[in-house]
Backbone bond lengths (Angstrom), bond angles and torsions (degrees), N, CA, C in turn:
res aa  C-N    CA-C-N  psi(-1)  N-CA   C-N-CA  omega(-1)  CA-C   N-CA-C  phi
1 X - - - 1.443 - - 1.528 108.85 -
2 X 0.852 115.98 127.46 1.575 124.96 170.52 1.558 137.59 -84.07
3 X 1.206 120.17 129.09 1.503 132.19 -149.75 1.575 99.90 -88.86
4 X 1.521 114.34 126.66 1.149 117.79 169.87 1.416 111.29 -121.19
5 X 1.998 114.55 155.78 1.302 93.63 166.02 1.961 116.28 -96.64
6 X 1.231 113.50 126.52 1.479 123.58 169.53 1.264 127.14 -71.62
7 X 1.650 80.93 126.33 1.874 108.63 171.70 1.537 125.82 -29.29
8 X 1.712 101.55 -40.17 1.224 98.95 -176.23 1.274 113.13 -112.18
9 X 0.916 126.79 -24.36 1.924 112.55 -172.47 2.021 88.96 -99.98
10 X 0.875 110.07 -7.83 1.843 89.99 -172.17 1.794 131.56 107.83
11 X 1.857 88.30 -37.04 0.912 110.59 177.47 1.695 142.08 -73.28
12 X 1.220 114.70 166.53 2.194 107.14 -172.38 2.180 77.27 -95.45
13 X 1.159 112.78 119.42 1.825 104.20 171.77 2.050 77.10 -132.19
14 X 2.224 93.66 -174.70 1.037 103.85 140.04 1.397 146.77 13.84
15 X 1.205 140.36 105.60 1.608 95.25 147.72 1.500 100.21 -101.01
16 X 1.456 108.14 -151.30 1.775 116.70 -155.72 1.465 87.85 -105.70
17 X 1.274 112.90 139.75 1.223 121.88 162.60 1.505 122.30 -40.38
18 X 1.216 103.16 -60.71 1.791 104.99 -178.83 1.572 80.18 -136.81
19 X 1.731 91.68 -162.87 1.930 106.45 -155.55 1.487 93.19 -91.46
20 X 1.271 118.03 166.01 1.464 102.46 -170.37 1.476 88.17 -119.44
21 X 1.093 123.77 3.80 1.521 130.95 179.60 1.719 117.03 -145.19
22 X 1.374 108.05 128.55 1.964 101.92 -172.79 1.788 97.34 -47.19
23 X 1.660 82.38 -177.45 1.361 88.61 156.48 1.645 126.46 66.51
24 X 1.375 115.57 -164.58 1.570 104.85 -153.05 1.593 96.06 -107.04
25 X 1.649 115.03 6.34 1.684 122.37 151.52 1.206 116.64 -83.85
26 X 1.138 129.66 -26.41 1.154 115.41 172.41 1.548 129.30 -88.97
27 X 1.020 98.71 -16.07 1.790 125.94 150.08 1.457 109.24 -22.72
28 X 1.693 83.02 -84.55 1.357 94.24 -171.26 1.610 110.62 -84.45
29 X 0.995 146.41 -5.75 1.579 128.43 147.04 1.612 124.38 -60.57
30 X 1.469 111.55 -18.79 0.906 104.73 -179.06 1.653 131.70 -97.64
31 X 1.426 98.94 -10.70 1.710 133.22 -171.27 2.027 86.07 -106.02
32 X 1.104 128.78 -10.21 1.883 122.38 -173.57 1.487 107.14 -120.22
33 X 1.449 106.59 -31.70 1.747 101.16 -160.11 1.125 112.53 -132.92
34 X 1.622 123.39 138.73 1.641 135.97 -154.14 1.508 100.63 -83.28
35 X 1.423 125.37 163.58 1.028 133.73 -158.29 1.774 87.16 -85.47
36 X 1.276 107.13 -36.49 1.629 89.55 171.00 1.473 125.50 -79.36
37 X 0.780 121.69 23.57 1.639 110.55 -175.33 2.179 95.15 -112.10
38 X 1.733 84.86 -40.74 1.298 97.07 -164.77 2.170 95.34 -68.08
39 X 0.812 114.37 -32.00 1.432 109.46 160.99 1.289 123.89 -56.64
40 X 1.473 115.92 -59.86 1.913 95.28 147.81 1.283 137.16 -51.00
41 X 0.593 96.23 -22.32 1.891 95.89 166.22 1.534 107.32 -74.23
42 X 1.452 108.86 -58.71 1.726 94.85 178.57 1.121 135.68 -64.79
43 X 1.323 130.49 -8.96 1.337 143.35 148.48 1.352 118.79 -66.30
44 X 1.640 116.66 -37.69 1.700 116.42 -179.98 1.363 103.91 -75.87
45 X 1.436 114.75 -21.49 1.670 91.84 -165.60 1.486 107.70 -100.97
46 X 1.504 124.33 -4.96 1.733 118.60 146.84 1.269 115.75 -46.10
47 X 1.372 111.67 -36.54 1.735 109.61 -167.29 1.552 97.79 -72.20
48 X 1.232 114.22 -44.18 1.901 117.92 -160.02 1.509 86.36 -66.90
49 X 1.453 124.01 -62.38 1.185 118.83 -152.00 1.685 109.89 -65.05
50 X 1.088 130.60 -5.06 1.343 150.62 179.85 1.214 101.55 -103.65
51 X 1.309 157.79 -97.94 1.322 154.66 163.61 1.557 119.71 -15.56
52 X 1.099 125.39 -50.74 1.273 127.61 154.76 1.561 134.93 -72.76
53 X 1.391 111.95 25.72 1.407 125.17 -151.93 2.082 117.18 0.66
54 X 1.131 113.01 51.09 1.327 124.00 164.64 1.343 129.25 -47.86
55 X 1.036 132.10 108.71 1.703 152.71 175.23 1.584 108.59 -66.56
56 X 0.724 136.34 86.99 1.760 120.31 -177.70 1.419 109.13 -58.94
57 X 1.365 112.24 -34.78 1.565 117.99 -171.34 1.662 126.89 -59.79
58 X 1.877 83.74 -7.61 1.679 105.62 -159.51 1.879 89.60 -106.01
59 X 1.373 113.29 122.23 1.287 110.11 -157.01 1.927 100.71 -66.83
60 X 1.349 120.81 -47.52 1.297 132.37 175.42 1.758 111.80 -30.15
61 X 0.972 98.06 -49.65 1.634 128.24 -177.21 1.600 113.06 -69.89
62 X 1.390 107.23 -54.39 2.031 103.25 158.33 1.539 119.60 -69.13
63 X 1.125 109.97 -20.43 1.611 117.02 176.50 1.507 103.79 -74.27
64 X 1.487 116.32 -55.95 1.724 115.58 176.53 1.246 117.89 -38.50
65 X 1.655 111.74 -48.28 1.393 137.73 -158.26 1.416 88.56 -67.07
66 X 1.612 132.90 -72.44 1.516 138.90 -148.84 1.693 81.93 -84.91
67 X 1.112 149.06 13.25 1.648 128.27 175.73 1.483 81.55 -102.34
68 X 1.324 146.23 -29.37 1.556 142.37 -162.27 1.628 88.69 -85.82
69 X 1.294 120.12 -76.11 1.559 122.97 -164.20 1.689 90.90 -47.81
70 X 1.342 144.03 -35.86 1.378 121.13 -164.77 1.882 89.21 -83.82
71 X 0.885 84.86 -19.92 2.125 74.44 177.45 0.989 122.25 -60.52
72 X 1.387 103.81 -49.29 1.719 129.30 174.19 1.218 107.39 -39.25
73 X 1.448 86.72 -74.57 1.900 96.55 -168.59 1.546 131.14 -67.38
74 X 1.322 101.63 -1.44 1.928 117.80 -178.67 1.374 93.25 60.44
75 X 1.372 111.68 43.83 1.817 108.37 155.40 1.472 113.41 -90.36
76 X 1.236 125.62 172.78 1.616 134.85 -156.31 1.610 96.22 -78.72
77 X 1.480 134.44 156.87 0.926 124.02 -177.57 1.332 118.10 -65.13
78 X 1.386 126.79 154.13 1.644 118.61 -176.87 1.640 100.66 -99.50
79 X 1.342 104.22 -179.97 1.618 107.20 -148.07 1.500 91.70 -128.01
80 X 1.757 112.13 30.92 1.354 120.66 149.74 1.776 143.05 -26.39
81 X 1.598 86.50 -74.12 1.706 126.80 167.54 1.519 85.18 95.38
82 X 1.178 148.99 14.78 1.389 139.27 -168.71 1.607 95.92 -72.31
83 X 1.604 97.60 144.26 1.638 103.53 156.10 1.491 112.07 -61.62
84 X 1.305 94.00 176.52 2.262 99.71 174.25 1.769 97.34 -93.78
85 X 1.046 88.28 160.83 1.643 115.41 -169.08 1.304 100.58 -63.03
86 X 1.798 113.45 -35.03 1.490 106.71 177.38 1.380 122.70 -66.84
87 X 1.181 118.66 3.96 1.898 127.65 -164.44 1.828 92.47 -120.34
88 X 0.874 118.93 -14.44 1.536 115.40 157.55 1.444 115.22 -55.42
89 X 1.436 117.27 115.24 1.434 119.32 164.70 1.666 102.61 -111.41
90 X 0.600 152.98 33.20 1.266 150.78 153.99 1.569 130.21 -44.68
């Protein structure tokens, strides 16, 4: 497995085995962010998606979701336009 340094903690960790997302996001999470950081994220985003009662199926709602994980992870902003999860009154 090969050692990268990560976007978000600073650190040389991990990288991810494979992409944890298709496409040219999962690219880059997987070529930027350590297998540990990206494990916090998969544990934080059960909680959001549960607390925020989030639909994935509902496109607005996967866009919220991946504008938080790019927060998380100190990836570049995504080209969503979604509000933040905190401006959800729903």
């Amino acid at each position: 497995m090969a050692t990268i340094s990560c976007k978000r903690c600073g650190k040389d960790g991990e990288q991810l085995d494979q992409k944890p997302l298709g496409g040219s996001l999962g690219d880059e999470i997987r070529d930027s962010i350590c297998a540990s950081c990206w494990a916090e994220w998969d544990e934080l985003q059960l909680k959001i998606i549960n607390e925020y009662r989030l639909n994935l199926a509902i496109p607005q709602h996967y866009d919220m979701l991946v504008d938080e994980m790019r927060n998380f992870l100190n990836l570049k902003e995504g080209a969503t336009g979604t509000q933040s999860l905190e401006l959800e009154d729903d």
